[in-house]
N, C-alpha and C positions, 0 to 999 in steps of 0.2 A: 181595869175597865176594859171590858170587851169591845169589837170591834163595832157589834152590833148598838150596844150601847151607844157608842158613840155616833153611831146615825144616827138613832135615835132623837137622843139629843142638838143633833143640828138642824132635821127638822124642826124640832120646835122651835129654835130660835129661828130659821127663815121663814115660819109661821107667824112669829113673833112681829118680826119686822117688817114683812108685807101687812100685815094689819096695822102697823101703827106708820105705817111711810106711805103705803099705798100702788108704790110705784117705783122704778129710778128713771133717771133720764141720760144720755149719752150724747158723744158729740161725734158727728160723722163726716169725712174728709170725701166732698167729691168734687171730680174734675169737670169744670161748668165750660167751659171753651181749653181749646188747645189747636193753638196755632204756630206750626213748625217747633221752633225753639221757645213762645210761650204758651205757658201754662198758666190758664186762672181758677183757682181751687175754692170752691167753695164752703164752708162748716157749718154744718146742720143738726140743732140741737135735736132731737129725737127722745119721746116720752114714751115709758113703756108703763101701762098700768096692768096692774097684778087686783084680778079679780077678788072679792070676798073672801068666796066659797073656796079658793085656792089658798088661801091663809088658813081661812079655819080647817080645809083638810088636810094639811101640811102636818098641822097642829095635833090631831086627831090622830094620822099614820105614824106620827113620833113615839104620842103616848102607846099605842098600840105595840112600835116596834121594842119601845123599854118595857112594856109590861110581857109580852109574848118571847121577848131575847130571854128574859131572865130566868124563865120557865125550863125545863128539861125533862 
């Protein structure tokens, strides 16, 4: 399996997954006060949502790069 192939192919699976999740979300460490020796650290969930049109062209550039890789 070629290199390109295998781009290919992972595109569509992060096509994949953006359409069926929508989204992920993360957790972020920040520092909300800091006085001398303490530190009061805050965790702030954070939602990152992944557009439609960027799934289904994820989807679309994979099939593209497996059908146009294979070609010579």
């Amino acid at each position: 399996m070629t290199p390109i192939k295998i781009v290919g192919i992972i595109l569509i699976a992060l096509g994949a997954l953006a359409l069926v999740y929508g989204g992920f979300s993360y957790t972020k460490d920040t520092t909300a006060v800091k006085l001398g020796p303490i530190e009061l650290t805050v965790k702030e969930k954070e939602t990152v949502n992944v557009p439609l049109w960027l799934g289904i062209g994820a989807i679309v550039a994979g099939a593209l790069v497996l059908v146009m890789g294979g070609r010579k």
